[in-house]
Structure formats: C-alpha cells, structure tokens
NULOVEX-453514 format. One line per 5 residues: number of its first residue (from 1); their letters; for each residue z, y, x of N, C-alpha, C, O, CB. Coordinates in steps of 0.05 Angstrom, whole numbers, plus 5000, padded with zeros to 4 digits. Glycine has a CB too. Layout:
<sites>
NUM) a) Z:Y:X:Z:Y:X:Z:Y:X:Z:Y:X:Z:Y:X ~ ...
</sites>
This chain:
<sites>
1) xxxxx) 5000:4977:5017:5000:5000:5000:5000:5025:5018:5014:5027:5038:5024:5000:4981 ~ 4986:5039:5010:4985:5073:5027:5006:5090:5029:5025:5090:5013:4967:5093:5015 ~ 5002:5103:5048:5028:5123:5038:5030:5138:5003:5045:5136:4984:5024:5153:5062 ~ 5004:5155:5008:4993:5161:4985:5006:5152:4963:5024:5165:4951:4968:5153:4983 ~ 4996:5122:4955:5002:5109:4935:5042:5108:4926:5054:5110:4904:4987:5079:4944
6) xxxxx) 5053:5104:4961:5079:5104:4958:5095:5130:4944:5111:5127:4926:5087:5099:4984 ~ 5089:5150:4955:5088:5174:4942:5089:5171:4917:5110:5165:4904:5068:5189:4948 ~ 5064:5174:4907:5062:5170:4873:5084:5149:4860:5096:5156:4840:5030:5157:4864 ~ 5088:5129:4870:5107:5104:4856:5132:5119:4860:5149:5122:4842:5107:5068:4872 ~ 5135:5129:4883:5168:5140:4876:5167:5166:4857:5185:5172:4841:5187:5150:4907
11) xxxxx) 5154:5175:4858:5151:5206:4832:5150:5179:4796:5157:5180:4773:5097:5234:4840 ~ 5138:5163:4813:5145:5150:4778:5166:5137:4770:5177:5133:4748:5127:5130:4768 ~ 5172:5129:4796:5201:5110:4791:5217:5131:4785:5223:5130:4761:5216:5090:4818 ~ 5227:5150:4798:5248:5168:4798:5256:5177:4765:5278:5175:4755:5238:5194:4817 ~ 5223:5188:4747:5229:5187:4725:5240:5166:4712:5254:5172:4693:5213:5192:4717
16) xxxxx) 5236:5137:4718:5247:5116:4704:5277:5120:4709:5295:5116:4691:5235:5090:4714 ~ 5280:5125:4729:5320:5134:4730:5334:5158:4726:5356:5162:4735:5333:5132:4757 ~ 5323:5170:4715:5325:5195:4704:5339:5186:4673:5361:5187:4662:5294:5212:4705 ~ 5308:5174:4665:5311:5158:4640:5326:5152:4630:5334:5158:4608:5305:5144:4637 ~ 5337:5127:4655:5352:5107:4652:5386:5122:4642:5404:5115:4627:5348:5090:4680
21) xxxxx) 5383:5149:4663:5413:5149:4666:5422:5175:4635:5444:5182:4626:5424:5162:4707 ~ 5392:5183:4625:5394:5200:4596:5408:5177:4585:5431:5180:4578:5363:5210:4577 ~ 5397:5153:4583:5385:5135:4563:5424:5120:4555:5434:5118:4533:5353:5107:4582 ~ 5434:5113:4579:5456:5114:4590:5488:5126:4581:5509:5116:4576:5448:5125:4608 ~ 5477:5155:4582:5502:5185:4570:5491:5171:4536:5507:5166:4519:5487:5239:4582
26) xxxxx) 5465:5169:4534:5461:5174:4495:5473:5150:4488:5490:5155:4472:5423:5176:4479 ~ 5471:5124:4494:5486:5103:4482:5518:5111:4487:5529:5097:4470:5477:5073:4497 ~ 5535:5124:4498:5558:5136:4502:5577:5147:4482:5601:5146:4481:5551:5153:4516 ~ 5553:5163:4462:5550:5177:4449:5565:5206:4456:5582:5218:4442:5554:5164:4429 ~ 5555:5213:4477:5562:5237:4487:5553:5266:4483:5565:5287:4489:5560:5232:4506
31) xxxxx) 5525:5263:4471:5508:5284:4466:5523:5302:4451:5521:5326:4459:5482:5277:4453 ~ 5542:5296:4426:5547:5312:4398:5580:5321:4414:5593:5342:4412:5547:5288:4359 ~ 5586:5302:4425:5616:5307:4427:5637:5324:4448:5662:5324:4448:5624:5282:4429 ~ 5617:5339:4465:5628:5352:4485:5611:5384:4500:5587:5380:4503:5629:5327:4505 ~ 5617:5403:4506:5598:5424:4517:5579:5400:4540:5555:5403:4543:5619:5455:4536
36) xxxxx) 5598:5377:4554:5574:5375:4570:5558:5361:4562:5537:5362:4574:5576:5369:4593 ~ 5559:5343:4540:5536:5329:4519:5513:5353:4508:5491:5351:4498:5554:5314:4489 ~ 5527:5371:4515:5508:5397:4509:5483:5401:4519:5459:5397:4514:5519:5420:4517 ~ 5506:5415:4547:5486:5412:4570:5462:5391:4584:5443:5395:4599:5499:5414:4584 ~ 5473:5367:4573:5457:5336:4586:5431:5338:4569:5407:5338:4578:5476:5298:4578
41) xxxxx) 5442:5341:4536:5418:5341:4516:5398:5367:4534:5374:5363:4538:5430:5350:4478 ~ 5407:5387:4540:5385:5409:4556:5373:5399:4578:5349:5399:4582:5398:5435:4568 ~ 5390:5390:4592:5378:5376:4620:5355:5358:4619:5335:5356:4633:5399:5359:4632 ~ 5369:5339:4587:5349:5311:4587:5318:5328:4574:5297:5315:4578:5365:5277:4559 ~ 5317:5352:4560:5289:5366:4550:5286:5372:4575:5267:5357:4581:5287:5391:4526
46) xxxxx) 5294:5389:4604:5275:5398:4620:5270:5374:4642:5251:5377:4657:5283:5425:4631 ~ 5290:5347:4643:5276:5334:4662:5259:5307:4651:5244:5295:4666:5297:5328:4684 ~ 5265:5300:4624:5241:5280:4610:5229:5290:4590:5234:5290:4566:5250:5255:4598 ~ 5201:5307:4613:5186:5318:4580:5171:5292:4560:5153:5296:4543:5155:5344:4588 ~ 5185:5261:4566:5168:5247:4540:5189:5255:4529:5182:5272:4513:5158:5212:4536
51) xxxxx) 5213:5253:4528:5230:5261:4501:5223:5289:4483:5231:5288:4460:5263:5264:4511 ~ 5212:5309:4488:5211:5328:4479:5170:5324:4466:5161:5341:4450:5224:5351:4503 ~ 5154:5301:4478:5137:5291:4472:5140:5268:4450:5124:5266:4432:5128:5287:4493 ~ 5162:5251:4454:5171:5233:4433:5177:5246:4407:5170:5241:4384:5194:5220:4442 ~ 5189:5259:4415:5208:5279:4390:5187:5297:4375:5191:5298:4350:5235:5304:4406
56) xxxxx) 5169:5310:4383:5146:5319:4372:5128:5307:4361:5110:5319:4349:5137:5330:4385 ~ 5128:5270:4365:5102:5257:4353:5119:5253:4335:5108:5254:4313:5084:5233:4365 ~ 5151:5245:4333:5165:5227:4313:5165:5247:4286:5165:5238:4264:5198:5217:4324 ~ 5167:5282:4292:5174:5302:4275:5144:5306:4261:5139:5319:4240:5189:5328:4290 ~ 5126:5292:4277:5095:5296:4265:5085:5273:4238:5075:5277:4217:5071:5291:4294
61) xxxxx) 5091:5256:4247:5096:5223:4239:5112:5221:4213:5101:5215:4191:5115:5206:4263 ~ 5139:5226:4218:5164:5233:4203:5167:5199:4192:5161:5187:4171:5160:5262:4176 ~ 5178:5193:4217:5183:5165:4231:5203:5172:4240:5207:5189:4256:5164:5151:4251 ~ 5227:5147:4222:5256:5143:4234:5253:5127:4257:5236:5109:4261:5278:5130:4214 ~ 5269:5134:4268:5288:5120:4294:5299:5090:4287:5324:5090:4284:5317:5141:4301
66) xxxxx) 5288:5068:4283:5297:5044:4290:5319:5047:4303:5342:5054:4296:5281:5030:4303 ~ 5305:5039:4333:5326:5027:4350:5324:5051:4380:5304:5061:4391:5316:4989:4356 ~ 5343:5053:4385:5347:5078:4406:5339:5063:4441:5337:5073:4463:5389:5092:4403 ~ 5336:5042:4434:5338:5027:4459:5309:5023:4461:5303:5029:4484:5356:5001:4459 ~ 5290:5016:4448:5265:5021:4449:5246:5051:4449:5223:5055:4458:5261:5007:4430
71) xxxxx) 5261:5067:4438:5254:5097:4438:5262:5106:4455:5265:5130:4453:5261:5112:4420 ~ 5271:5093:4481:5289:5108:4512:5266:5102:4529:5256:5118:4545:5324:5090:4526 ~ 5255:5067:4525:5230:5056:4531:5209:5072:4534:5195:5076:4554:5224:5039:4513 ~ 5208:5083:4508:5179:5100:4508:5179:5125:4513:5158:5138:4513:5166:5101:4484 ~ 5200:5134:4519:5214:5163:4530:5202:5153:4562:5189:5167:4577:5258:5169:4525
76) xxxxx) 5208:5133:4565:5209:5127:4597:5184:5118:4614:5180:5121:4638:5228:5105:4600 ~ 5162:5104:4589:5137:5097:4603:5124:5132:4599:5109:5143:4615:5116:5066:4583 ~ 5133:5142:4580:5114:5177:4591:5122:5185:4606:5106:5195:4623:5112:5203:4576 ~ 5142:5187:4608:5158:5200:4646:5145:5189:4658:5141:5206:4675:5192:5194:4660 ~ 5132:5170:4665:5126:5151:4685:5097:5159:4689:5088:5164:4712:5131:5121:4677
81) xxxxx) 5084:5159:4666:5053:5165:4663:5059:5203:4679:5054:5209:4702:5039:5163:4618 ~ 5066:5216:4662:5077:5243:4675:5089:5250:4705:5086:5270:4719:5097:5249:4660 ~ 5097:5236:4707:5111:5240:4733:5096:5220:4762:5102:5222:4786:5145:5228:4726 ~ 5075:5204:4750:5060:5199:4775:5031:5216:4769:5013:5208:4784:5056:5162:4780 ~ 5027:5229:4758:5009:5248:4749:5020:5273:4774:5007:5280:4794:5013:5256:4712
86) xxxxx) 5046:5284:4766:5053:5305:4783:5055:5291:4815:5047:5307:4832:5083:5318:4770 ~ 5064:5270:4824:5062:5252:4847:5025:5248:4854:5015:5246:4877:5080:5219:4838 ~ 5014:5248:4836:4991:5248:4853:4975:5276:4856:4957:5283:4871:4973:5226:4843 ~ 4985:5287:4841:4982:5322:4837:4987:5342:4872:4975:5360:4884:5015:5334:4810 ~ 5012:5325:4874:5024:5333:4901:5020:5321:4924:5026:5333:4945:5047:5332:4901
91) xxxxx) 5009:5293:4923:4993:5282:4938:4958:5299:4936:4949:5304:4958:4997:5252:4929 ~ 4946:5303:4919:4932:5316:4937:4935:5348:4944:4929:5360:4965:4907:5311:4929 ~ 4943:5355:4929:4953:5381:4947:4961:5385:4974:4954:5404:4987:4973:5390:4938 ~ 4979:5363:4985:4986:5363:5005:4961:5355:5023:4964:5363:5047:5008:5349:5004 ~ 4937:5341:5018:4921:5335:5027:4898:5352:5034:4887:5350:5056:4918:5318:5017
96) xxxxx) 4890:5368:5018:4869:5392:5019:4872:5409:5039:4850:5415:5049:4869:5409:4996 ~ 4890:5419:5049:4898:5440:5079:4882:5422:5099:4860:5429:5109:4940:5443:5091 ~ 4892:5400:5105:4895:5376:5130:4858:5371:5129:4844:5376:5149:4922:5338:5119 ~ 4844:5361:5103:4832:5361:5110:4797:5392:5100:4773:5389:5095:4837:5334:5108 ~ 4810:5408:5103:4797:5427:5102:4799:5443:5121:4785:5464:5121:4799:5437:5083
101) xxx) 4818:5437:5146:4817:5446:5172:4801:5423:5187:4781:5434:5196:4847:5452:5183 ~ 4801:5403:5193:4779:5386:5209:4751:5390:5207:4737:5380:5225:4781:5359:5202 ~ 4737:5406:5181:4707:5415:5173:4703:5418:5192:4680:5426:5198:4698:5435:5156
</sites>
C-alpha cells in the first residue's frame, strides 16, 4: 500500500473513531442530561457531518429512528466516505507543489 493510500485510510479510520466514541457518550444517554451532553451534541454536528447529513435525510423522509445502533453505523460509513474524500483532498494538495517544481 502507498503512502498516499495510507494517508487517506487514516483520515477515514479516524472518522470511524470519532463515531465510535459519539456513538459511545449517546448510548450513555448523556446528550439531554448535562451542559457537557450539550456541548458533545455540538461537537458531534461539527466533527460527524454524516450526523447532521443523517438527520437531514431522516427530517426529509420523516423516518423514525428504529434502532440507534444502526443509525451510528450510517452516521459512520459517511464520515468515512467524507473523511477519506478530505484525506485524499490533502493528499493531493500536498502533492501539486513537489510536483510542479520538477517541470
């Protein structure tokens, strides 16, 4: 595997633990019950935009919530899709200087 490629897998993994550890505080049930359940619910909109993508198809849909453990799932494969998007975003960015000086 390339560096490149390594890059990108950790920008995707990272979202998966991000996820994991929203996914984590919400089975807790910590979100409603404390200022910092507050704050986490803010945190978890600016660092998993599938949740704020989930939450926008579900309010479109107007589709209950089953099961929270599968809806963390799908919170987590868009982070993933998203976040190796921005990993390969930054992979080539980082690449264009390097090779636009060798011309």
């Amino acid at each position: 595997m390339s560096r490149d490629w390594r890059i990108i897998l950790r920008f995707a993994i990272l979202c998966l633990t991000i996820a994991a550890v929203f996914f984590l505080f919400d089975k807790t049930d910590f979100f409603a019950k404390s200022w910092a359940g507050i704050w986490m619910f803010w945190a978890s909109l600016a660092l998993c935009p599938g949740l704020f993508l989930f939450g926008w198809w579900m309010a479109i849909t107007e589709q209950p919530v089953q099961n929270v453990g599968l809806m963390w799932l799908v919170i987590g494969l868009i982070n993933f899709v998203l976040y190796g998007a921005i990993g390969a975003a930054y992979v080539g960015l980082r690449k264009r200087p390097q090779e636009s000086g060798t011309s």
